[in-house]
MMTF fields as JSON, N, C-alpha, C and O atoms, coordinates in Angstrom:
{
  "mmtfVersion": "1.0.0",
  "mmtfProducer": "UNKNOWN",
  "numBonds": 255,
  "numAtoms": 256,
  "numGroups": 64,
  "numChains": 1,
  "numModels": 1,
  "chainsPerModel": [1],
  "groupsPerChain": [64],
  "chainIdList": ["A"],
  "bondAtomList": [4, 2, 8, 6, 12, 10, 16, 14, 20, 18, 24, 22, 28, 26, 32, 30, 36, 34, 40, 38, 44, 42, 48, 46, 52, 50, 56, 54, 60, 58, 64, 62, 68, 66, 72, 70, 76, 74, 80, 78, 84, 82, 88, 86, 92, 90, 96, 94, 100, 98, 104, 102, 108, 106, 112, 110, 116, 114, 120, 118, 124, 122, 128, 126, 132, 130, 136, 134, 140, 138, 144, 142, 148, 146, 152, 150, 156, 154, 160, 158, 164, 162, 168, 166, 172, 170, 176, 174, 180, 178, 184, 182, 188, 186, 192, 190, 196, 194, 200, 198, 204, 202, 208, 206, 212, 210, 216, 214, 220, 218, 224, 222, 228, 226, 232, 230, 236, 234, 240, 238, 244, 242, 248, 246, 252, 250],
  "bondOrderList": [1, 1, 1, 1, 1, 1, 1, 1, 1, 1, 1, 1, 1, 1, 1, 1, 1, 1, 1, 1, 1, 1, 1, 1, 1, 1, 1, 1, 1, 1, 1, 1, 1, 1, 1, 1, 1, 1, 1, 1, 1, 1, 1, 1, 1, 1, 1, 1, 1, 1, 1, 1, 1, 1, 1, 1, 1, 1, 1, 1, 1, 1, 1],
  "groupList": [{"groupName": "UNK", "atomNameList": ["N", "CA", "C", "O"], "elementList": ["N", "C", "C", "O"], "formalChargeList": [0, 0, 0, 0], "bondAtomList": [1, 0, 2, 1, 3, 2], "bondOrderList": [1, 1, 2], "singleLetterCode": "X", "chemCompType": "L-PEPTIDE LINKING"}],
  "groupTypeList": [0, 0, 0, 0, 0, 0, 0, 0, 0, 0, 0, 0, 0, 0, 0, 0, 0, 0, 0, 0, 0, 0, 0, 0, 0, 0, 0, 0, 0, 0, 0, 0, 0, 0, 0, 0, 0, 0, 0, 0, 0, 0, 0, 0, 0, 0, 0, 0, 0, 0, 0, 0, 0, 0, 0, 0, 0, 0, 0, 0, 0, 0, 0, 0],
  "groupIdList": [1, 2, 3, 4, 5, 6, 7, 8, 9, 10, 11, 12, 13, 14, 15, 16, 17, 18, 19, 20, 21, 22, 23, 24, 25, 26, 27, 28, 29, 30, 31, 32, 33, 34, 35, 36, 37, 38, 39, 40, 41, 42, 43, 44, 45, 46, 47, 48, 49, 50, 51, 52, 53, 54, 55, 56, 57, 58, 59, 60, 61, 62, 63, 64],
  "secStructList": [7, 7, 7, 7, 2, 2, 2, 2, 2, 2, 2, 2, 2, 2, 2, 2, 2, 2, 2, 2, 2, 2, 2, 6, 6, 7, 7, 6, 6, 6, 6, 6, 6, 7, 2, 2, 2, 2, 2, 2, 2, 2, 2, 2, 2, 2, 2, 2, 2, 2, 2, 2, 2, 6, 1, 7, 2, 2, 2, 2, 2, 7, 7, 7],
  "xCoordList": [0.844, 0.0, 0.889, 1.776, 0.649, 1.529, 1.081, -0.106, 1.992, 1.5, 2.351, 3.346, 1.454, 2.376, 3.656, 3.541, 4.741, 6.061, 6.069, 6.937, 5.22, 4.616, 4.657, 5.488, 3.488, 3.343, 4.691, 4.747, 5.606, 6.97, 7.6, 7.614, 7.898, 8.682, 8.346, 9.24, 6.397, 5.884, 6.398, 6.635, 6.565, 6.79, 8.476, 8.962, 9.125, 10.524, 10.799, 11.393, 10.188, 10.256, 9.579, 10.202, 8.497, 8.03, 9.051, 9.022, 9.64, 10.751, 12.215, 12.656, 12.541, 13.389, 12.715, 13.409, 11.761, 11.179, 11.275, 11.963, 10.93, 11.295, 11.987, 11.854, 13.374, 14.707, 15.038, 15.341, 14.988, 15.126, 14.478, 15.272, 13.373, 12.855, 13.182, 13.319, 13.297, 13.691, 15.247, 15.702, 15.591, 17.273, 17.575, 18.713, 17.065, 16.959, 17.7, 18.793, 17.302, 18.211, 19.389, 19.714, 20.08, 20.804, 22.335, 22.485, 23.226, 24.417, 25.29, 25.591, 25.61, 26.426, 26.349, 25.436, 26.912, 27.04, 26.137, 26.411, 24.831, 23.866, 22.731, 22.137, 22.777, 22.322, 22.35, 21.528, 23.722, 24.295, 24.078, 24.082, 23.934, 23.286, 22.345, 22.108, 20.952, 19.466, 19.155, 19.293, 18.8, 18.844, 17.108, 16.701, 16.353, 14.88, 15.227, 14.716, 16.191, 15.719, 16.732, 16.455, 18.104, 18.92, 18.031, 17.952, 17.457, 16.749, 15.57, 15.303, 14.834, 13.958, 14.26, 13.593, 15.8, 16.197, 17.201, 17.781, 17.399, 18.006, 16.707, 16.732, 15.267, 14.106, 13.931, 13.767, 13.899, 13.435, 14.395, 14.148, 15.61, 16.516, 16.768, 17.744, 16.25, 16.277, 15.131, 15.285, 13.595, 12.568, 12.503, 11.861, 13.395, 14.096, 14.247, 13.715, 15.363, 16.482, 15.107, 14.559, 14.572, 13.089, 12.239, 12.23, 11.897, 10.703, 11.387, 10.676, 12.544, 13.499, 13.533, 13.342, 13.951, 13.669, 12.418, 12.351, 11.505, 10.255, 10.096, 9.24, 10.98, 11.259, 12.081, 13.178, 10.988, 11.888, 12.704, 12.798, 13.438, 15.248, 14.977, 15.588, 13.921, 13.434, 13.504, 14.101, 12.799, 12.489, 14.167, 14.716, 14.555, 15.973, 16.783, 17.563, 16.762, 17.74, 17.495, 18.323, 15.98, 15.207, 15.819, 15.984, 16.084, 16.645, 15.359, 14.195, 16.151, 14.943, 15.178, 14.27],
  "yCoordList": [-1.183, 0.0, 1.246, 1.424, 1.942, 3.265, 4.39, 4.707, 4.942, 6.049, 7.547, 7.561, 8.735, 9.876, 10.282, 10.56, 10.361, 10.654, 11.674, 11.645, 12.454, 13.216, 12.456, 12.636, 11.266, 10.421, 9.432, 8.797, 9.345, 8.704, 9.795, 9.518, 10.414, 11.792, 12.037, 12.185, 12.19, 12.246, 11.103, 11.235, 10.0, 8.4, 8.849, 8.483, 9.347, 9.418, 10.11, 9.717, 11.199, 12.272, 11.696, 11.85, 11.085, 10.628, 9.006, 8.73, 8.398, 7.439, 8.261, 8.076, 9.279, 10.127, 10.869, 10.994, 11.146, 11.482, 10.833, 11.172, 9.412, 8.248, 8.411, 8.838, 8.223, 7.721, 8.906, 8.556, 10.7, 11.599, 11.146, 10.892, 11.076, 10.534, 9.615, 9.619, 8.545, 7.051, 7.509, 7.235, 7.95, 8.263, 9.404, 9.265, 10.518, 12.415, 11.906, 12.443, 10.903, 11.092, 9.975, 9.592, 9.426, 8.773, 9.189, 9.957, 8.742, 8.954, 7.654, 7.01, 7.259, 6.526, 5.336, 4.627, 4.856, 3.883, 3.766, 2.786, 4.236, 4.123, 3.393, 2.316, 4.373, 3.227, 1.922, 1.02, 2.055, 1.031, -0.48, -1.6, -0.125, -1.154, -1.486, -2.694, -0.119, -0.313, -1.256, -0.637, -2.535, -3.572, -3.0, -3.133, -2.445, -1.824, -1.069, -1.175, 0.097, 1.071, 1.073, 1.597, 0.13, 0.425, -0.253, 0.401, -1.578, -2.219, -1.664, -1.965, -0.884, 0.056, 1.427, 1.943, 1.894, 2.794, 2.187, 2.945, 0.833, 0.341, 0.246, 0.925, -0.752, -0.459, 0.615, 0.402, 1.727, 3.044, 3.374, 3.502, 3.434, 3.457, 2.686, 2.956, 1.088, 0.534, 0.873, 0.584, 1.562, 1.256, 3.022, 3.255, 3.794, 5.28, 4.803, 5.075, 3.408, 3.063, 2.767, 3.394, 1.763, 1.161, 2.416, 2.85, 2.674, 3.873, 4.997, 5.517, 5.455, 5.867, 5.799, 6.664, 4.027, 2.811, 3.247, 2.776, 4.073, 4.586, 5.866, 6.128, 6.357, 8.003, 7.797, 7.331, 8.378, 8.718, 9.313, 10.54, 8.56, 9.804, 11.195, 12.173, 11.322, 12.97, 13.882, 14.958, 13.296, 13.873, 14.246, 15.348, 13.276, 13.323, 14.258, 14.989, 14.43, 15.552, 16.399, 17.26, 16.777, 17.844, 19.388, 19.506, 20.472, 21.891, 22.136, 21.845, 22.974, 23.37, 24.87, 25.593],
  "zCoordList": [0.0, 0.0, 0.0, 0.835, -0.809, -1.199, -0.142, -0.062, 0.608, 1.444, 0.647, -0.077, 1.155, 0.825, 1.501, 2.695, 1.018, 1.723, 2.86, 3.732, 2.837, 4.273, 5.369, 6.259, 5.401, 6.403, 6.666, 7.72, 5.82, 6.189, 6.819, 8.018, 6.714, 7.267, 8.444, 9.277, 8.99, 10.275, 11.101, 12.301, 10.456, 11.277, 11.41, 12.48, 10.784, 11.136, 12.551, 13.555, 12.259, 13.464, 14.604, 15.654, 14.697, 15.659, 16.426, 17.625, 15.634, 16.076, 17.203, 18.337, 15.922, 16.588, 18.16, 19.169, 18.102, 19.438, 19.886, 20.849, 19.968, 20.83, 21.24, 22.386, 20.688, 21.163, 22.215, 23.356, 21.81, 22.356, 23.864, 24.77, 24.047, 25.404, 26.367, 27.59, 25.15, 26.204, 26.866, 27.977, 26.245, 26.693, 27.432, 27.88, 27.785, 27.949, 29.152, 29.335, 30.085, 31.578, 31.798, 32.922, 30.404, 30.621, 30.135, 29.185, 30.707, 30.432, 29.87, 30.875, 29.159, 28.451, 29.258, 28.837, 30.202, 31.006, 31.652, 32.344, 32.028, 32.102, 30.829, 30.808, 29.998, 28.458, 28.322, 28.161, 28.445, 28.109, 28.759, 28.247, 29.779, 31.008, 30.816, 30.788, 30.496, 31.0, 29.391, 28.335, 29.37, 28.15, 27.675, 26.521, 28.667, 28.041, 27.405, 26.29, 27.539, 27.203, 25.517, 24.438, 26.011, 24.978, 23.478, 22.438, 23.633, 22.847, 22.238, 21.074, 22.898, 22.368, 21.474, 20.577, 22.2, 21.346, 20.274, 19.496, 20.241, 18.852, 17.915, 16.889, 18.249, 17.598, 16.934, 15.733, 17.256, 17.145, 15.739, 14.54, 16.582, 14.716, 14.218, 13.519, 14.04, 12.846, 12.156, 10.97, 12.47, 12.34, 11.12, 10.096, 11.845, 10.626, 9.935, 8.858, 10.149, 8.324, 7.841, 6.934, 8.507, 7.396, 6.974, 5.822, 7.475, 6.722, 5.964, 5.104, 6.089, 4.842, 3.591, 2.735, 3.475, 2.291, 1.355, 0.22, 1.79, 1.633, 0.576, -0.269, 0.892, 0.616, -0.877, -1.183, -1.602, -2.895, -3.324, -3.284, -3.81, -3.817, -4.426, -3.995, -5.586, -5.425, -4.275, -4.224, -3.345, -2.169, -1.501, -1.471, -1.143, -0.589, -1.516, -0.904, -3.248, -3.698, -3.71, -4.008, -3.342, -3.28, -2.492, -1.278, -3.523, -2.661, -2.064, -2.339, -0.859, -0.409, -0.229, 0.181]
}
């Protein structure tokens, strides 16, 4: 099912919010430890690369 590259772009930003959140009070060695939070924020950016895959390279050479 073909969606408009809008709604990929909203799903990007909203992943990236994820990760921004799950992580805001952690420090490196902290991350790194917490296996919820690190695994959810690996989810989160594999789930960018995928909906990327999406985005037509127009879009991506696109000036703005």
């Amino acid at each position: 099912m073909w969606r408009e590259w809008q709604f990929y772009i909203t799903d990007m930003i909203t992943f990236s919010q994820n990760v921004l959140d799950y992580t805001v009070e952690f420090d490196r060695d902290k991350f790194e430890t917490n296996r919820l939070i690190y695994d959810a924020t690996l989810r989160n950016l594999e789930l960018i690369g995928e909906v990327a895959t999406h985005i037509c390279e127009k879009i991506y050479s696109r000036k703005i």
